[in-house]
C-alpha positions in Angstrom: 7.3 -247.5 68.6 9.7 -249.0 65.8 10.6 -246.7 63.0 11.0 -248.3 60.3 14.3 -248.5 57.7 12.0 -247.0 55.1 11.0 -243.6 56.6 11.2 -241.1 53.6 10.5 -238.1 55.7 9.9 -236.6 59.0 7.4 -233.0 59.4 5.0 -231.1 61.0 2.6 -229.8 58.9 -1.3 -228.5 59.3 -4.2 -230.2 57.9 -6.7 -228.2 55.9 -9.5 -229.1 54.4 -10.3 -228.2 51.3 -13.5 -228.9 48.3 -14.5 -231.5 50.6 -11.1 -233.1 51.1 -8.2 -232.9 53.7 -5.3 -232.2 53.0 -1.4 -232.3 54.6 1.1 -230.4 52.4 4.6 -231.7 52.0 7.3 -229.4 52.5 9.1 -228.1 49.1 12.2 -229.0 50.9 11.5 -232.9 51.0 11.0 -233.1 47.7 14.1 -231.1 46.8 16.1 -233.5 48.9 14.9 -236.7 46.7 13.4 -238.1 49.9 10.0 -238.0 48.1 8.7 -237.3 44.5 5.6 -234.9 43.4 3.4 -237.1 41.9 4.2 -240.5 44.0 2.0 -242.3 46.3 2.8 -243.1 50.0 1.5 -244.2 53.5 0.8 -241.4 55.9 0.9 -241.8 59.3 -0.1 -238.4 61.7 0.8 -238.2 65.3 -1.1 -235.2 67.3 0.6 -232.4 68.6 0.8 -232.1 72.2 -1.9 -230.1 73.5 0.1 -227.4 75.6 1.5 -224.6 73.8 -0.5 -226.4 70.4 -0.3 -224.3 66.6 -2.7 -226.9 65.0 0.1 -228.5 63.9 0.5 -231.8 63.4 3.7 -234.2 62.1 3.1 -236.4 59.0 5.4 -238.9 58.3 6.3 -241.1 55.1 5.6 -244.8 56.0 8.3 -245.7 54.0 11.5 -245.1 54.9 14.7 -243.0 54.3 17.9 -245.3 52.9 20.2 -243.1 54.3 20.4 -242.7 58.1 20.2 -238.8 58.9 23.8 -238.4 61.3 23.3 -238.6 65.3 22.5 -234.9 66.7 23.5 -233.2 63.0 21.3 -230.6 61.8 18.1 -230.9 60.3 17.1 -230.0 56.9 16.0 -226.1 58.0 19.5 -226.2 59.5 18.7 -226.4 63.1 20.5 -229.0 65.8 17.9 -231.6 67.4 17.1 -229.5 70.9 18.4 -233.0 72.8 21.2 -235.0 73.3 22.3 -238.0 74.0 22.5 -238.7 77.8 21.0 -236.0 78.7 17.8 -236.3 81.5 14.7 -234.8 80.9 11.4 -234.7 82.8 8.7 -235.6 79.9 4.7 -236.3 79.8 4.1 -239.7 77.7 1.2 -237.9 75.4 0.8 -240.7 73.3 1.5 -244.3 72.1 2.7 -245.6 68.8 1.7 -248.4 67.0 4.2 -250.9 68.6 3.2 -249.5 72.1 6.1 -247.4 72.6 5.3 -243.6 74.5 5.9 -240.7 72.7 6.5 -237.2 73.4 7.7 -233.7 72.1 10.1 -231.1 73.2 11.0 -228.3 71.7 9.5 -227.7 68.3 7.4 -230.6 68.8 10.8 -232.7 68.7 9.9 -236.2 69.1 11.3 -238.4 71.5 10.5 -242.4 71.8 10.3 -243.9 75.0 9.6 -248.2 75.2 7.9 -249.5 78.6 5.5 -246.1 79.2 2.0 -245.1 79.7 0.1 -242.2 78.3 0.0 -239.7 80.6 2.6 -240.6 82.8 5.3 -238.9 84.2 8.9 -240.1 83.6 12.2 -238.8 83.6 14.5 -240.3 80.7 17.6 -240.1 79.6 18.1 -239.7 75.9 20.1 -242.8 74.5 20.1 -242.3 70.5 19.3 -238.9 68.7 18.4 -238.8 65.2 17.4 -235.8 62.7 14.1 -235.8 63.7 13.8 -238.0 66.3 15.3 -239.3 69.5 15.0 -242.8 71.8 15.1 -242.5 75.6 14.9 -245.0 78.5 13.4 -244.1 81.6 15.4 -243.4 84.4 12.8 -242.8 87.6 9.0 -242.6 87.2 7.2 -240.1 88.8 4.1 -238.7 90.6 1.7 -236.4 88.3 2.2 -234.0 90.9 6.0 -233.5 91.0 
């Protein structure tokens, strides 16, 4: 999946419904940052939550994106380090597939991680090649069984 240059903001946040409409709240923090503006209009796009170990949350993201790139494995906004970094190997599930058919899955914190050339549902191990503020790339290393 290609992110885009024009990414304003990355989150996980719940959708409620309410008088008949949903609704996805934007952190007060993005707004406080200047990555977005209260009263503004802009593209949504929501990837699901993984299903294991699932809050009901689910990440909503700007369409259009940040100017600034956020520093390789710096903290995020609430302070935290991403939970991966780069070269490091993990065994992941592909849980879904982005727009430009890319896999995508979550680690901690629902974490995303990017990975070109998979299938949802399968089994890979990857090693992480670029890590972002909110997100990371990996390429696969081995592909395995379901079963391992």
């Amino acid at each position: 999946m290609e992110i885009s240059d024009q990414l304003r903001c990355l989150f996980s946040a719940r959708i409620e419904e309410r008088d008949g409409s949903y609704v996805v709240e934007v952190p007060k923090r993005e707004v406080r940052t200047g990555s977005v503006a209260a009263g503004d209009t802009y593209r949504v796009a929501l990837v699901p939550s993984p299903s294991d170990g699932d809050d009901g949350e689910r990440a909503a993201t700007g369409d259009a994106a940040r100017t600034e790139r956020p520093d390789r494995g710096g903290e995020d906004r609430s302070g935290r380090s991403p939970p991966v970094e780069e070269g490091e190997e993990r065994t992941v599930e592909i849980e879904d597939i982005g727009e430009q058919g890319d896999g995508i899955t979550r680690v901690e914190r629902g974490f995303v991680v990017i990975v070109p050339d998979t299938d949802q549902g399968e089994r890979v191990t990857v090693e992480i090649t670029d890590v972002r503020e909110n997100v990371a790339f990996a390429e696969v290393v081995e592909r395995r069984s379901y079963y391992e």
